[in-house]
N, C-alpha and C positions, 0 to 999 in steps of 0.2 A: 652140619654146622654152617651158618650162615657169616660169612666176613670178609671183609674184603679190604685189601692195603693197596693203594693207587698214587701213585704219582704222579699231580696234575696242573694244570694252570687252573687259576681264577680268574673268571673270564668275564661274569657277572654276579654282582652281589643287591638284594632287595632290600629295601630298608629294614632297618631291623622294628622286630615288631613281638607284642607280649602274649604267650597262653594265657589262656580264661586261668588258671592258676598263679599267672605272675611271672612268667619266665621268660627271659628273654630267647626270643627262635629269629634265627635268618634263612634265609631261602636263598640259594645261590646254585650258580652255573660253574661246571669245570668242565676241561678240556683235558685231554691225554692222547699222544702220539706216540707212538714206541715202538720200536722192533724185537719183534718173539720168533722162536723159533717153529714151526706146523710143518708134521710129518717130513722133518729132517730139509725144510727151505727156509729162508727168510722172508719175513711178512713183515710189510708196514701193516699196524694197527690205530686208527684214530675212533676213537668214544668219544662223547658230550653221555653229561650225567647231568640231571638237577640233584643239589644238594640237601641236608639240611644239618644244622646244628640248635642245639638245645643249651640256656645259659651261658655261664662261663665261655663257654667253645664259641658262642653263638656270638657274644661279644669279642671277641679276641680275631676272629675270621673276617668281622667286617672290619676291622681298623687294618687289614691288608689289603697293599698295593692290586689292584687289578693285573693281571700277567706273572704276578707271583709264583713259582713255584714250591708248592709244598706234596708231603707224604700223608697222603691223609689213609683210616682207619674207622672201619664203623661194619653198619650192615645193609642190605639192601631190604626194601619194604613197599607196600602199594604205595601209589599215592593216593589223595583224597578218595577220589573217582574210583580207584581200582586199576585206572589204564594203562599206568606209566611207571614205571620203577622212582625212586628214590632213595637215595645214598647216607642212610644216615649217621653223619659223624659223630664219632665215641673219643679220637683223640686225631692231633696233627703237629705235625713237628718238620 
């Protein structure tokens, strides 16, 4: 199963911009700091992900404050290229 639930800042957001089908997609940046626990120590963790969202989601993301934190939910996928992961949001609250 592919998914993934993250609690992150918004760090950068791209204008928002339409698929060749009409939909609104944004491209954005997040940030996540956290502490987990690895073989019984504490670890600081910090990731940068690029994002993406599709319509509705897609519109609702960019009308948030930059530094915001949210819970975001989706799955991870290539990007264009193939070289790079991205995060694609399915919901956020």
């Amino acid at each position: 199963m592919n998914q993934l639930v993250l609690t992150a800042c918004l760090v950068e957001v791209s204008p928002l911009r339409y698929t060749p089908a009409g939909l609104p997609a944004l491209n954005f940046s997040l940030e996540s700091e956290t502490e987990v626990q690895e073989m019984g120590a504490k670890r600081q963790v910090k990731v940068s992900l690029n994002a993406l969202a599709i319509g509705h989601l897609a519109e609702s993301i960019g009308k948030q404050a930059l530094g915001s934190v949210w819970k975001f939910t989706g799955f991870l996928g290539a990007a264009r290229q193939g070289k790079n992961v991205v995060f694609h949001i399915q919901e956020f609250n």
